[in-house]
C-alpha positions as CSV (number, residue, x, y, z in Angstrom):
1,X,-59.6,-10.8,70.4
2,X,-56.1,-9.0,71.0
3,X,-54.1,-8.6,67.8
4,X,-51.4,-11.6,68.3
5,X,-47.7,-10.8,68.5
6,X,-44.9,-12.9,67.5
7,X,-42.3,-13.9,70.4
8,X,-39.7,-12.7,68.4
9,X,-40.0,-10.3,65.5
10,X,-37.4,-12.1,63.7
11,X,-39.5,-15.6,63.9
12,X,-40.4,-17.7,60.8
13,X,-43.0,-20.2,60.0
14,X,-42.5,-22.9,57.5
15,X,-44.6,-22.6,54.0
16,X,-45.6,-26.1,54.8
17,X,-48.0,-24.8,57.5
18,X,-48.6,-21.3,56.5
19,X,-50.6,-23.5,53.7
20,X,-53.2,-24.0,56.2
21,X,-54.5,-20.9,55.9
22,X,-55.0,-21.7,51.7
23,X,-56.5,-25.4,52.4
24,X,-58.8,-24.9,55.5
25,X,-62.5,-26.4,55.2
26,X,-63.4,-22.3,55.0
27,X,-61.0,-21.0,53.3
28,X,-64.0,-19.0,51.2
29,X,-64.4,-16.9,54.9
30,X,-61.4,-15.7,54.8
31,X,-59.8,-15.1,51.5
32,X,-60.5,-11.2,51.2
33,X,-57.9,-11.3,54.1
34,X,-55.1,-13.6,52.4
35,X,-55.5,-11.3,49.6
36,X,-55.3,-7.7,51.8
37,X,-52.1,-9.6,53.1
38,X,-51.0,-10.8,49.8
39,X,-50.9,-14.4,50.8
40,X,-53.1,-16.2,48.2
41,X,-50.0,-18.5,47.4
42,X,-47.8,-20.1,49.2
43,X,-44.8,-22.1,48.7
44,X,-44.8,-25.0,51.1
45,X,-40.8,-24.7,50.8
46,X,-40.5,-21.1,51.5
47,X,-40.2,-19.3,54.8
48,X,-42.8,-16.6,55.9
49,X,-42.4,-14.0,58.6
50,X,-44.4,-15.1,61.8
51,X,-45.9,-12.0,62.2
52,X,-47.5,-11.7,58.9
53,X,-49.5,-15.1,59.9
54,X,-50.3,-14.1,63.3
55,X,-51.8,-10.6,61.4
56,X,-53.9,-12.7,59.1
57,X,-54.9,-15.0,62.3
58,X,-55.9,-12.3,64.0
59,X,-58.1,-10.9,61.7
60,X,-59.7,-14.1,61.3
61,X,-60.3,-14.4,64.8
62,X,-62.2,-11.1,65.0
63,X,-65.1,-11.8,62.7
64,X,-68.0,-13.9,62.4
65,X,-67.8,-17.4,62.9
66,X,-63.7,-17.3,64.5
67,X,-63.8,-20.5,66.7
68,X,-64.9,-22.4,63.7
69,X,-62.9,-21.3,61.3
70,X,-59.5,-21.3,63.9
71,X,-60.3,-24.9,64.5
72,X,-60.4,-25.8,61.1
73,X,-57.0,-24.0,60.4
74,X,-55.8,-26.1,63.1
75,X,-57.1,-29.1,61.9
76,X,-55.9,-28.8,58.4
77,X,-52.5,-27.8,59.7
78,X,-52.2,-31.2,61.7
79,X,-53.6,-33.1,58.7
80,X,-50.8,-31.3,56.2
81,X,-48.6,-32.1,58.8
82,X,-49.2,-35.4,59.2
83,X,-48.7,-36.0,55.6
84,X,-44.9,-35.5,55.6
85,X,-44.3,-37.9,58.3
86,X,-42.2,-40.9,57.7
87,X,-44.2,-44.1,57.5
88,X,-42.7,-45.5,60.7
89,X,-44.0,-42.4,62.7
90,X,-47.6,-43.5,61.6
91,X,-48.1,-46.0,64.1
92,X,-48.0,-43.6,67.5
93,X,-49.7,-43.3,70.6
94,X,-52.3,-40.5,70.5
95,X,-49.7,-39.5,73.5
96,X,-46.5,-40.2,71.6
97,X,-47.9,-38.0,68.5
98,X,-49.4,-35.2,70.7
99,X,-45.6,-35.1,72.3
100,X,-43.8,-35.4,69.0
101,X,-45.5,-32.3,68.0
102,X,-44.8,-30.4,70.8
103,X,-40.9,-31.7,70.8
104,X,-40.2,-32.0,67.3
105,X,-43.1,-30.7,64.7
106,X,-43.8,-27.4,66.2
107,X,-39.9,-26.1,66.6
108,X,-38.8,-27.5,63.1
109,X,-41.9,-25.4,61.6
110,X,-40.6,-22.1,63.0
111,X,-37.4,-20.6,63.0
112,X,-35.6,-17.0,63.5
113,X,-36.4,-16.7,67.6
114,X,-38.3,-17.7,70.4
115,X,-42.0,-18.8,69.0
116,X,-43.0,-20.3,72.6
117,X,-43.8,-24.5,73.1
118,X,-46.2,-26.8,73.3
119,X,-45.7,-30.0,76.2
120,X,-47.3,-33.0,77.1
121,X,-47.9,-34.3,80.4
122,X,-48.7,-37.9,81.2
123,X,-51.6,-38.3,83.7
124,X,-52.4,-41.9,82.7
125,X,-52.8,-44.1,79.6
126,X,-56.2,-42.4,78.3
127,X,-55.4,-39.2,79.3
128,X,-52.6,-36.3,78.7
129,X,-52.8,-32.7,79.1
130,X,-51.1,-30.3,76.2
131,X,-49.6,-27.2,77.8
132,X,-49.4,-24.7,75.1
133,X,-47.1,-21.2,75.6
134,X,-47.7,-20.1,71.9
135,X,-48.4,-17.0,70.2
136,X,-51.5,-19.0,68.4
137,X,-55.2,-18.5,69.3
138,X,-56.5,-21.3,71.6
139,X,-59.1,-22.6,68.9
140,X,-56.3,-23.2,66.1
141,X,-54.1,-25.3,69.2
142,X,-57.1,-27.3,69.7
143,X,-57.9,-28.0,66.4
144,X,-54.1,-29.1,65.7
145,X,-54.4,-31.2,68.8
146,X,-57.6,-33.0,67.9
147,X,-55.9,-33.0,64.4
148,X,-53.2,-35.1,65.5
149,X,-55.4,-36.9,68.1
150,X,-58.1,-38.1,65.8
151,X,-55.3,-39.4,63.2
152,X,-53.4,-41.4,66.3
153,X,-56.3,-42.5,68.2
154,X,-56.7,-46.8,68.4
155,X,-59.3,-48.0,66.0
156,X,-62.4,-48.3,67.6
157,X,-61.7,-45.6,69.9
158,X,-62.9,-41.9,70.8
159,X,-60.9,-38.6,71.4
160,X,-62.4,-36.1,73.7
161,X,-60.7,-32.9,74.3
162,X,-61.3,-30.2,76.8
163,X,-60.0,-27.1,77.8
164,X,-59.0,-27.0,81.3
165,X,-61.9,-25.2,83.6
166,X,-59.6,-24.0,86.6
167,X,-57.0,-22.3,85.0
168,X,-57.5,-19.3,82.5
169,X,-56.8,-20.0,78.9
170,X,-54.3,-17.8,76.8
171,X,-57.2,-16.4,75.1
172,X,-58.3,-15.3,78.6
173,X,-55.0,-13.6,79.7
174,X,-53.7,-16.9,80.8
175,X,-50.0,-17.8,80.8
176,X,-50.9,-20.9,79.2
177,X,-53.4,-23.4,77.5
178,X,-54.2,-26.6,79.0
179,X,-56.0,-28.9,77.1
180,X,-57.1,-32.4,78.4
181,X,-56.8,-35.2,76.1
182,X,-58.9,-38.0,76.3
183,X,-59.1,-41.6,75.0
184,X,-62.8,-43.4,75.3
């Protein structure tokens, strides 16, 4: 995979997320890399330079066993994430969170340039589509995205997500990631 570069070489990702990379399910896969990076700590309060992260990412996402370990980053950033949410945003749509991400999550976590952005597009009510234009490996988008839609999803209730088979991912020199959402 291509080495990733930050939108903006002035961009900034919050602590809060960063800490991701410390708590993932794996984190035993990749910590000779935190430490050649000197990122065995973080603060969840500090800021970290974007590209630093997207240096570790990619690293990550060149050896053995990258889709796994990218979707568990992602899935441990959406469950850190969702830990600081007030108590009245705990009760959203698997839509409504998905979009609150993408509107109000994402930007607040970076800072210092453009770092791209994440939408959601309605198609009905057990189905949405997340266009991601982000410097982020596709894996660690979906596993934020199933993150968020596994926490949000109505009790009793399925999430299935895809990757969009017409259009060519990020990953695959696409302009974007589409990933379809589903409710079952």
């Amino acid at each position: 995979m291509p080495r990733r570069l930050s939108c903006d070489p002035s961009a900034e990702i919050f602590g809060g997320s960063v800490l991701a990379l410390i708590k993932m399910m794996n984190y035993d896969e990749i910590v000779d890399v935190l430490e050649k990076y000197h990122l065995t700590e973080v603060d969840p309060d500090q800021w970290y330079p974007l590209q630093l992260t997207l240096d570790i990412i990619s690293e990550v996402a060149d050896r053995p066993n990258a889709p796994v370990n990218l979707v568990s980053l992602g899935m441990m950033a959406a469950e850190l994430g969702i830990q600081r949410l007030p108590p009245e945003k705990l009760t959203l749509t698997v839509e409504e969170a998905l979009r609150m991400y993408g509107d109000e999550i994402y930007p607040a976590r970076h800072r210092g340039g453009d770092v791209g952005k994440i939408w959601v597009e309605h198609v009905d009510d057990t189905h949405c589509i997340v266009h991601a234009q982000v410097p982020y490996p596709d894996a660690q988008i979906y596993g934020i995205m199933y993150g968020y839609a596994r926490h949000f999803r109505p009790t009793g209730k399925a999430v299935v997500l895809e990757y969009d088979r017409d259009l060519p991912r990020h990953d695959e020199g696409g302009d974007e990631t589409l990933i379809h959402v589903y409710i079952q």
